[in-house]
C-alpha positions in Angstrom: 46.4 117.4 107.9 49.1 118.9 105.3 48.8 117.2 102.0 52.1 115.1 101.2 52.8 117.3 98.4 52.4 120.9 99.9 56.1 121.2 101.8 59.3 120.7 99.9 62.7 119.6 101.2 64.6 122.9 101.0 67.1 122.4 97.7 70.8 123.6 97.9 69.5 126.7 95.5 68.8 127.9 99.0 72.5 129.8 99.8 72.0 129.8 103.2 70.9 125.8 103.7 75.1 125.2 104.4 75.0 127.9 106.6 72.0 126.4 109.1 74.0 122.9 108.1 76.7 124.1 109.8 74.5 125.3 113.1 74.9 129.0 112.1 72.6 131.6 113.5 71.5 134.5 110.9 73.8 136.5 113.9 76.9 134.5 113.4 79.8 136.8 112.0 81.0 135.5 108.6 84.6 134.9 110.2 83.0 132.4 112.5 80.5 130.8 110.3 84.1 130.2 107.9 85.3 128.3 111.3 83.0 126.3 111.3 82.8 125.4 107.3 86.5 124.6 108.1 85.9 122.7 110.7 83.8 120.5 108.7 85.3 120.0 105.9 83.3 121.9 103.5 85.2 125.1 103.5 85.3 125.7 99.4 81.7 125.2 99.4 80.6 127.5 101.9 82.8 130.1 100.3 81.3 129.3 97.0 77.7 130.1 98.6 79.2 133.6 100.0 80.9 134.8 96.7 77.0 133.6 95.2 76.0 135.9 97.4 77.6 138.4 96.0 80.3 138.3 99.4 83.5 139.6 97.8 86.7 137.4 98.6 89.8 138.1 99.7 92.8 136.9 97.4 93.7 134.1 99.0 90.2 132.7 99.8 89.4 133.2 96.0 92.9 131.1 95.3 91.7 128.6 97.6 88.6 128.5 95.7 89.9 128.5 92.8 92.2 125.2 93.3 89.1 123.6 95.0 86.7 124.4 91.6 90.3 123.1 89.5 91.0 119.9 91.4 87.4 119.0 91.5 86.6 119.0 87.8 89.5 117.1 87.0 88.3 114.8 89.2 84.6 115.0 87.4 86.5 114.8 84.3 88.7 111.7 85.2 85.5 109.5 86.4 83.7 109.9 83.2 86.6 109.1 81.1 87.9 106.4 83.0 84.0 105.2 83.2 84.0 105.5 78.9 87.2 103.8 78.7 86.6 101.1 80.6 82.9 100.4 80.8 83.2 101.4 84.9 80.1 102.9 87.1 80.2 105.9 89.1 79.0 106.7 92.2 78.5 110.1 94.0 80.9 113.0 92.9 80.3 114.8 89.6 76.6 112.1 89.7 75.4 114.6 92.9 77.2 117.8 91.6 75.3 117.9 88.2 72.2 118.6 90.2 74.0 122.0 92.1 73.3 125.3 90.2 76.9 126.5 88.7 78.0 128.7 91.2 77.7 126.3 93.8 80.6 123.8 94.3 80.4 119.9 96.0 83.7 119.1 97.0 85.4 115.8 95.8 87.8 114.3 97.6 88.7 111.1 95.1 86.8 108.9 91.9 84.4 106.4 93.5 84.3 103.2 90.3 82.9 100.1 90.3 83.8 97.5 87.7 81.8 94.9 86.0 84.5 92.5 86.9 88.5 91.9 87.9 89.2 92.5 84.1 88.2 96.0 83.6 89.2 97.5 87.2 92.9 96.2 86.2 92.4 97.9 82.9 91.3 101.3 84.9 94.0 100.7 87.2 96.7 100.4 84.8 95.3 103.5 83.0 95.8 105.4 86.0 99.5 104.5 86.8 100.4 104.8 83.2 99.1 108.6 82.9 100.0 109.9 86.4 102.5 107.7 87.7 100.0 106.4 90.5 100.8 104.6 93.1 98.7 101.5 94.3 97.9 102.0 98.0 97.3 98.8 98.2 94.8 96.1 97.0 92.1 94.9 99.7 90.6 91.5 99.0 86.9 90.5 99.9 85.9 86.7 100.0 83.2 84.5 101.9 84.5 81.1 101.3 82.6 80.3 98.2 81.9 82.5 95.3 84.4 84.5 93.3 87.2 87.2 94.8 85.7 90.9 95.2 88.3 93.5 95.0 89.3 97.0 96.0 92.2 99.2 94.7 93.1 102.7 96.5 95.5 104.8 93.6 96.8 107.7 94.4 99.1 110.6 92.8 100.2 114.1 94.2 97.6 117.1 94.2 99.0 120.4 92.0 99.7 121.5 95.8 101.0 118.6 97.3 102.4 120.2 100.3 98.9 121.8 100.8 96.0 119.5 99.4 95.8 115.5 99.8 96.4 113.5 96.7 94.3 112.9 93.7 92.6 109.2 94.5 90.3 107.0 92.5 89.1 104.1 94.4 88.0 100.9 92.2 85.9 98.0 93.3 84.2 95.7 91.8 81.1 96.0 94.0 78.7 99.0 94.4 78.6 98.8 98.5 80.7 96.9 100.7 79.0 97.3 104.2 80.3 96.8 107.7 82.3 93.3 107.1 80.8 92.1 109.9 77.1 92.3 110.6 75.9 93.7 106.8 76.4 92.0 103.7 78.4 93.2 100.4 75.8 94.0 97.8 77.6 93.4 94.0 75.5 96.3 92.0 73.5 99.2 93.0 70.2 100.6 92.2 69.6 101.2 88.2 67.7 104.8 89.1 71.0 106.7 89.9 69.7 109.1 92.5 68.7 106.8 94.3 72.1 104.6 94.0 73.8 107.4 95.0 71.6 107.9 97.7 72.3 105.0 99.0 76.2 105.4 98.7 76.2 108.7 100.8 74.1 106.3 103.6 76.9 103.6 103.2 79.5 106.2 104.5 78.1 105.3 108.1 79.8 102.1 108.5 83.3 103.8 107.3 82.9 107.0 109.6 80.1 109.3 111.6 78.0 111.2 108.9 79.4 114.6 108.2 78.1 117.9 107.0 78.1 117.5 103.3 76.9 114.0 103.6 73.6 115.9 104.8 73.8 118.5 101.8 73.9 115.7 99.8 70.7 113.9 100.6 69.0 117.3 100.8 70.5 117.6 97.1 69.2 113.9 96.3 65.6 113.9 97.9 64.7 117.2 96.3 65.7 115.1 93.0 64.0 112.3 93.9 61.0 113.8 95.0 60.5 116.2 92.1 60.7 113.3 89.8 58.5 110.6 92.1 56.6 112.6 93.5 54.4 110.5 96.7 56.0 107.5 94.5 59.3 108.5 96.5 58.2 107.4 100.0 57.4 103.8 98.5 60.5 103.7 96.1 63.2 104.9 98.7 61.8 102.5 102.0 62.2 99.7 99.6 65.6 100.2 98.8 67.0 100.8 102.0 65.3 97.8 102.7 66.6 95.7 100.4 70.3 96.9 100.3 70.5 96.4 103.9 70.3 100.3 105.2 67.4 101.0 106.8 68.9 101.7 110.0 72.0 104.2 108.2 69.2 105.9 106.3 67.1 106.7 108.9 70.3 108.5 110.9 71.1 110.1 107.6 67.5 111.8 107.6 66.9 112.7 111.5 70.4 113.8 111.6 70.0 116.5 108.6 66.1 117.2 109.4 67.8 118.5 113.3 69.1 121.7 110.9 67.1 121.6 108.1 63.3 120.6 107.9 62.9 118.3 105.2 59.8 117.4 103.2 56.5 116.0 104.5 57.4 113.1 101.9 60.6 113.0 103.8 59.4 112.6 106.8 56.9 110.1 106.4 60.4 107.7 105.2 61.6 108.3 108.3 59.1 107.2 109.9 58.7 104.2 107.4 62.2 103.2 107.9 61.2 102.6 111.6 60.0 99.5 112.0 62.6 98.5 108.6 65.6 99.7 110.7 64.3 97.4 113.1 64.0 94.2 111.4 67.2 94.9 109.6 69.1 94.9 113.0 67.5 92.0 113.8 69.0 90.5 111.0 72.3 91.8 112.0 74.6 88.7 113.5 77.8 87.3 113.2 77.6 84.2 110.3 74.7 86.9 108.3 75.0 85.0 104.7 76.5 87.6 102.0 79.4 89.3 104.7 82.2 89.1 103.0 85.8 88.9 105.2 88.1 91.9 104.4 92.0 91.6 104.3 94.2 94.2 103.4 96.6 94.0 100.6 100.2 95.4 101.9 102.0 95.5 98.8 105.1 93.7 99.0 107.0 94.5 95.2 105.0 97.4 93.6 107.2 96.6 90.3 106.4 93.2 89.8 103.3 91.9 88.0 101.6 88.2 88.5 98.9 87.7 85.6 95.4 89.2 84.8 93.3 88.4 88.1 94.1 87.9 91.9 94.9 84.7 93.2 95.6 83.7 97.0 98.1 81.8 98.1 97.5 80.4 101.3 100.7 79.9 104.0 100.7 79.9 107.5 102.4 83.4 108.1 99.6 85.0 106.3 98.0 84.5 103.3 100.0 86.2 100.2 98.2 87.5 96.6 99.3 87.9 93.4 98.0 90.2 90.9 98.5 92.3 88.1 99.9 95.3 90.1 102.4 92.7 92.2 101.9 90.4 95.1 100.0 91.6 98.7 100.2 90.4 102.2 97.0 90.3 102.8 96.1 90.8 106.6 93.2 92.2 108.8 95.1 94.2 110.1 96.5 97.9 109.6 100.1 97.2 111.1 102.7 94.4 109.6 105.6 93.3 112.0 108.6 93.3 110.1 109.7 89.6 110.6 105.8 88.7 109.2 106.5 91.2 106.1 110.0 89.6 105.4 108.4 86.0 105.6 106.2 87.4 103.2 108.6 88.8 100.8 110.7 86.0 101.0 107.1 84.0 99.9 106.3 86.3 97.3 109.5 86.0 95.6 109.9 82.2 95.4 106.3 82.4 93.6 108.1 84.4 90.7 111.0 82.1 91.1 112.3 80.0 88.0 112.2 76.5 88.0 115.6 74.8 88.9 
């Protein structure tokens, strides 16, 4: 039997692990491997493994580059300030990237914060809108009847190339992982060992959306981190965690989804096969009243201009419940789409709430 310790999951080092990520055969001419990079969103990075390869660029793919490299340090940049300033936790982004060698690029689409509390996510919030004119996309609130508020705010400002490239973002929460508001509980903090939190982020991007090619990059990037530094501890240390934060079943995906393209490590696969019979019991556990799910109501904003005090507070009214807070009063609704005579109700509310005493 091979010893746990004899195979390795392949690193990123390896230039061509985004290449057999993508499905690429050795074959495959560059202009169709690109296709496929494109295709799934990882462009920038592929073409930072070609030009490590010593592939040389065409202008414009080397511009494109370029603005990808640009926009994602600022957005490295950003999260640690904003994390210094305000005493804010990151997860994923420049926390993965540090582990790439420096020719290699992880894309970032936004800043991923969570805040010790409502105080200091207002405080990051207003930092934001103050140095790039953000806007607030809209503030989602997360209850469960008892227990304080848990909130989210989406901020977003125009890209360099905002005709070309999405906006900057930074979404704020004041939790680490909200899960599927349904079946799997919010958990309020992550892991303290911060590979493994971040592993568990990239596994919490299954209830938002199918996994994706660079969420499998980064787990190869993680469990070559994790298991350098465990060691066998890693099989024991990882199960338990996706265990305990609820994710046994989005893990396990996670790893015999990448391990279909890339082989991963015989430490590797002996999680997976741990995480059977955890995924298991963790779907048993998954049914409607689960203690810990949290209900989630988006926040339609209703007058960006006005403020309403430090923290959120709901108002309840039959049309739909309306919040203030410190970036203006929300509709807040489960739903994506407002009808307009429910969102002039609303205003209507949200005014009198501001209204002086006659």
């Amino acid at each position: 039997m091979t010893a746990l310790h004899e195979v390795r999951t392949p690193a990123p080092t390896d230039l061509e692990v985004v290449d057999r990520l993508l499905g690429a055969t050795c074959d495959l001419p560059a202009w169709r491997v690109a296709e496929l990079a494109n295709r799934g969103g990882i462009l920038a990075t592929w073409l930072s493994t070609m030009e490590a390869r010593g592939v040389r660029l065409g202008a414009q793919a080397r511009a494109y580059l370029a603005r990808v490299r640009q926009r994602t340090a600022d957005l490295h940049a950003l999260g640690a300030d904003l994390s210094a300033a305000h005493g804010l936790g990151v997860l994923k982004g420049e926390r993965i990237a540090r582990h790439l060698p420096a020719p290699l690029l992880r894309q970032s689409g936004d800043v991923d914060l969570v805040a010790p509390g409502e105080a200091p996510l207002w405080e990051c919030v207003r930092d934001l809108r103050s140095r790039f004119d953000a806007a607030v996309q809209g503030v989602s609130v997360l209850d469960r009847g008892t227990g304080p508020l848990q909130i989210m705010v989406a901020v977003k400002w125009p890209a360099s190339e905002p005709f070309l490239d999405k906006p900057m973002g930074v979404d704020v929460t004041t939790f680490a992982f909200g899960g599927d508001f349904r079946e799997v509980p919010l958990r309020v903090t992550a892991p303290g060992d911060e590979d493994l939190a971040n592993v568990l982020a990239v596994t919490e991007e299954r209830f938002q959306r199918r996994f994706r090619v660079k969420d499998r990059l980064d787990l190869l990037t993680l469990a070559a981190v994790l298991e350098r530094r465990l060691g066998d501890d890693v099989i024991e240390v990882v199960s338990d965690a996706a265990a305990t934060y609820a994710l046994a079943p989005e893990l396990r995906r996670l790893i015999g989804g990448t391990r279909e393209w890339v082989p991963v490590s015989a430490r590797w696969q002996r999680i997976f096969e741990v995480l059977g019979p955890l995924a298991r019991e963790e779907k048993a556990r998954r049914r409607p009243g689960r203690p810990g799910v949290h209900r989630l109501r988006y926040g339609y904003p209703l007058d960006p201009g006005a403020g309403g005090g430090g923290t959120v507070r709901v108002h309840p009214r039959p049309g739909g419940d309306v919040a203030s807070t410190p970036v203006g009063p929300c509709l807040l609704t489960e739903r994506l789409v407002v009808e307009d005579q429910q969102l002039a109700t609303a205003i209507e509310f949200a005014r009198s709430l501001v209204k002086p005493p006659s």
